[in-house]
C-alpha positions as CSV (number, residue, x, y, z in Angstrom):
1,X,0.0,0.0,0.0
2,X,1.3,3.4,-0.9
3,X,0.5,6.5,0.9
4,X,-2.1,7.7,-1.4
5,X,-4.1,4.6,-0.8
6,X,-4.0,4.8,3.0
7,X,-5.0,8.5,3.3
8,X,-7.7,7.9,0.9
9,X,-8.9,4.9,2.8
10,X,-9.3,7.5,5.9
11,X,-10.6,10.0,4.5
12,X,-13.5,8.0,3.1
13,X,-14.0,6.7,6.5
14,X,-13.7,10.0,8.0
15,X,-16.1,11.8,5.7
16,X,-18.6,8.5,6.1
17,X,-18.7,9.2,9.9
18,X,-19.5,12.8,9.6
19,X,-22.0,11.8,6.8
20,X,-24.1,9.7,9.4
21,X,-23.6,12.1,12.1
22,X,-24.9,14.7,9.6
23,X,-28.3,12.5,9.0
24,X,-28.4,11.3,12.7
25,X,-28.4,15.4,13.7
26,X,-30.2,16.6,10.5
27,X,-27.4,18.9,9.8
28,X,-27.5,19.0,6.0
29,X,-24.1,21.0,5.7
30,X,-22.3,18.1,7.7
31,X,-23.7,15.2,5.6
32,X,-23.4,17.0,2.5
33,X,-19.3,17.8,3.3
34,X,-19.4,14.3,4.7
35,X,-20.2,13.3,1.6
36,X,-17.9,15.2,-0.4
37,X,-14.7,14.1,1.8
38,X,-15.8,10.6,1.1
39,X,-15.7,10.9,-2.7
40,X,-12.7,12.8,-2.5
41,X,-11.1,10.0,-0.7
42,X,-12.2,7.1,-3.2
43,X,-10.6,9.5,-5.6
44,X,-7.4,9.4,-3.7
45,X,-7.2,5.3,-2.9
46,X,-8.3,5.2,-6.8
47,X,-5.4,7.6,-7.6
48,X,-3.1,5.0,-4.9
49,X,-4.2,2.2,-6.8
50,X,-3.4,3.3,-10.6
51,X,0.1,4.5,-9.6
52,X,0.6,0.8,-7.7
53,X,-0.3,-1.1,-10.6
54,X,1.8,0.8,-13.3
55,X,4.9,0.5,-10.2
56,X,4.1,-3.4,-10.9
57,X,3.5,-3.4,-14.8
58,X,6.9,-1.7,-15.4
59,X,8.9,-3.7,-12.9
């Protein structure tokens, strides 16, 4: 695992947690940034992942 992959990882559980505690609360502006942080971290452990397979296609 590279560190793209890990930060992603906890950021998408990060922004999950303060999705439900958005819904749980019914604040809309901490579910909706919840959200957003989640995404954004599948976009990193996505980015992690790409870069860790072409490390192990040009080896």
């Amino acid at each position: 695992m590279n560190k793209h992959q890990i930060k992603g990882q906890a950021k998408e559980v990060k922004g999950k947690v303060k999705e439900v505690v958005g819904k749980v609360t019914g604040e809309k502006n901490t579910e909706y940034k919840g959200k957003a942080e989640k995404h954004g971290g599948k976009a990193e452990a996505k980015y992690g992942d790409l870069k860790s397979d072409i490390k192990k296609a040009t080896k």
